[in-house]
Every structure is written in structure tokens, then in C-alpha cells.
C-alpha positions in Angstrom: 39.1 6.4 -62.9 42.6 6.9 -61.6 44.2 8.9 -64.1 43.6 11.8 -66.6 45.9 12.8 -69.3 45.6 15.6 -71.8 49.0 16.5 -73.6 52.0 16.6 -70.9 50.0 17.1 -67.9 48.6 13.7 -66.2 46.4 13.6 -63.1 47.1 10.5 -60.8 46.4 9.2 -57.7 49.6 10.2 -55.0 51.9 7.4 -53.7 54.7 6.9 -51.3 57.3 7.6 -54.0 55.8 11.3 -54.4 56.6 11.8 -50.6 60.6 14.0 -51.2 59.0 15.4 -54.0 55.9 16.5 -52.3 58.0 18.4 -49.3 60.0 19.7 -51.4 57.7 21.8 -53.3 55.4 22.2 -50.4 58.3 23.6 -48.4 57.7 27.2 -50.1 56.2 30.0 -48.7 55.5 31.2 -52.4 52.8 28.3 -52.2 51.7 28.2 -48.7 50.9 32.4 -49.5 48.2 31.8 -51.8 46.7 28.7 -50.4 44.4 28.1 -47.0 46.4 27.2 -43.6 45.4 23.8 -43.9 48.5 23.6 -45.8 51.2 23.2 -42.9 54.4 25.5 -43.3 57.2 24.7 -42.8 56.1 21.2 -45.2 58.1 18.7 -43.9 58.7 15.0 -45.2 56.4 13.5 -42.2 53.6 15.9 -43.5 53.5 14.8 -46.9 53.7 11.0 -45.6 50.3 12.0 -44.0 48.7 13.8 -46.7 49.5 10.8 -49.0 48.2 8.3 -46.6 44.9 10.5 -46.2 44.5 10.4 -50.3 45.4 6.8 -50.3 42.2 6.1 -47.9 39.7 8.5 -50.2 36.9 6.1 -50.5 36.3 7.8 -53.8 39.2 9.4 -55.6 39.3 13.5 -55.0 42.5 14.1 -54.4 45.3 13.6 -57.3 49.0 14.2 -57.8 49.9 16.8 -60.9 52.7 15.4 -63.2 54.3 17.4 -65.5 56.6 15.4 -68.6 56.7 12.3 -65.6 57.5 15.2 -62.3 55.2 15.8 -59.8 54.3 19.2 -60.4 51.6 19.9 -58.1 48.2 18.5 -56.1 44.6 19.2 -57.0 41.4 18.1 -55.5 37.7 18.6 -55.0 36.1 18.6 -51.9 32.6 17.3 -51.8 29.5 19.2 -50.5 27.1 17.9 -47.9 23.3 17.6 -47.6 21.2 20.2 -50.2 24.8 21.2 -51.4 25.9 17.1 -52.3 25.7 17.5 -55.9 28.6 20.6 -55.6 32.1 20.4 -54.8 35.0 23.1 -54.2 38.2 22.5 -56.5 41.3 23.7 -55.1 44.6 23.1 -56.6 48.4 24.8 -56.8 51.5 24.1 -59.0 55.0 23.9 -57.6 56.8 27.1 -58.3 59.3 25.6 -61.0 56.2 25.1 -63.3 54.1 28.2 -62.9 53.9 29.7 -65.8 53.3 27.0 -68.3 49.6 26.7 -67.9 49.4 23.1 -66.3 46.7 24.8 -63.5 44.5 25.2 -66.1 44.4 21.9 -68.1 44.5 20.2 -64.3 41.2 22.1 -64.0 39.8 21.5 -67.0 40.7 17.3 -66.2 39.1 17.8 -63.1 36.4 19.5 -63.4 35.5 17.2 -66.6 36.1 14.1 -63.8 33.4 16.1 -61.4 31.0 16.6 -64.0 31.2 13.2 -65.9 32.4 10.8 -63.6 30.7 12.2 -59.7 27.6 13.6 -61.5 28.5 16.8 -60.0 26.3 19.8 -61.1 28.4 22.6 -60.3 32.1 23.0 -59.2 33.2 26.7 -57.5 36.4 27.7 -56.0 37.6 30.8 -53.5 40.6 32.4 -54.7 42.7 35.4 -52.6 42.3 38.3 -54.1 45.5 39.5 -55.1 46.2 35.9 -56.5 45.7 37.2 -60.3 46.9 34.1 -61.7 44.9 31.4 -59.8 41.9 33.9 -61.1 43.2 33.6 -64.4 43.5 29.9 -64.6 39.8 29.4 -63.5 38.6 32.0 -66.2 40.6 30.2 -68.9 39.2 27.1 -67.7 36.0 28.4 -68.5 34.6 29.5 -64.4 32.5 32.4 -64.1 33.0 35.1 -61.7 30.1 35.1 -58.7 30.8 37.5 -56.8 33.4 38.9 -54.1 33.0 38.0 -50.6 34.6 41.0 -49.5 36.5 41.1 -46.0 35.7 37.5 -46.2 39.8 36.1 -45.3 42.5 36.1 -43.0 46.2 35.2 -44.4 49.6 36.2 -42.6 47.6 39.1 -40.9 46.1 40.3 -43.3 42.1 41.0 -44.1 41.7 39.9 -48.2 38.7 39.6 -50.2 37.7 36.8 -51.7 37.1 35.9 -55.7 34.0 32.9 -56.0 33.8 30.9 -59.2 31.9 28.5 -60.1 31.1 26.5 -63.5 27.5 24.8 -64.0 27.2 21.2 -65.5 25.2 21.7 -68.0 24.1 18.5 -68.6 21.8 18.6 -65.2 18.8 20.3 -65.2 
């Protein structure tokens, strides 16, 4: 499956005509605060060319592009689990800052987590969220995660020590 649709929002695989776009929204240190340091910043045109070719070589499709009314919007993904953990994956996700606010995070996370659960026979699906990012909490509540548990002391972002927020939602179609 290479797409998901629900309303307005579609999820689709990233190509080279997402690359302007891509740096563009990227480039925004409003985004790169509430996300890991994998996420280069400054986001430059060359880095999104790379990130595109590394979705475009996903032997099985993780990683997808967020349009919003036909705009790119945004990027969310799973990462897959390993060895005891290889029916679990780690969702991760964020929404350009034009579109905050209109609850596309959460229908992107209900699409994906769906895909996970139906598609990669996933059992369960968690995420790590920042823990003064309120809204990213929000959207994996409305989405229907549970809270786990704080890892407390558990980050490091621009200098600073954060907790962190664990979610997690169960298939509950696997035993």
C-alpha cells in the first residue's frame, strides 16, 4: 500500500518533486525543537534530496510524505523493532508549522498506525514525545495512545535535560 486517504489529509510515499517543499518546512527551528537531532538544522535542499532518496530505497514502505488539500504538509514514519521487539515499531511524525493546528497529526496517526497494525502485522506501536511538547501529547491521546509512563531525565535537547512522555497503543487483534 502506497497511499492512505481519510478526508483531506493523504499519506504518500515522498518523491523528488517534494524536495523545495521539504526544505522549506524543515528549515524551522519551531520543528527541529520538538523533534530528535536526527533531523539536521539548518534543513537545506541537499538534505531533503537525501532523506527522499533514503525513503525511496525503504524495502517496505515506513516512511510517507503528509499532504494536506494536495501540499506537503509534513513527514511521518515508523521505525521497526528488532529481535524479541520485531512485532513493535516507534511512530514519529511532525507537521509543518503553516498547518498546526488543524489536526492533520492526528488523522496521520490514526492512517498509520491502522497501516502498522493491518498491513505489517504490528502488535503494538509507541512513541517518545518531549515533555513540554503538549500538543504532540495531545495528538497521540486523540489518536487513541495510552500514557506508559515518564522516563524522567531521559533527554537532551538545545542543553537542556527533559523528560520524556511513552505511548503506546496495543493491536488488539494479536493475542
Amino acid at each position: 500500500m502506497n497511499t492512505m486517504v481519510k478526508g483531506d489529509i493523504l499519506l504518500r510515499r515522498f518523491s523528488n518533486k517534494d524536495q523545495m517543499r521539504l526544505a522549506e518546512l524543515c528549515n524551522n527551528l519551531n520543528i527541529w525543537n520538538n523533534v530528535r537531532d536526527f533531523l539536521p538544522f539548518p534543513y537545506t535542499v541537499q538534505n531533503a534530496i537525501e532523506f527522499i532518496n533514503l525513503c525511496e530505497n525503504e524495502q517496505q514502505p515506513v516512511t510517507f510524505a503528509i499532504e494536506f488539500k494536495g501540499e506537503l504538509a509534513g513527514c511521518i514514519g515508523l521505525v521497526l523493532q528488532a529481535d524479541v521487539y520485531r512485532l513493535g515499531a516507534e511512530i514519529g511524525y511532525w507537521i509543518g508549522e503553516p498547518y498546526w493546528g488543524l489536526g492533520i497529526a492526528t488523522t496521520a496517526v490514526e492512517l498509520l498506525t491502522e497501516y502498522g497494525f493491518n498491513q505489517l502485522g504490528l502488535g503494538r506501536i509507541h512513541s517518545g514525545v518531549f515533555d513540554f511538547n503538549t500538543a504532540s501529547r495531545r495528538v497521540l491521546e486523540k489518536a487513541g495512545f495510552k500514557l506508559e509512563g515518564i522516563f524522567e531525565k531521559s533527554i537532551i535537547k538545545n542543553g537542556r535535560i527533559l523528560d520524556e512522555y511513552r505511548y503506546a497503543k496495543l493491536n488488539n487483534k494479536l493475542g
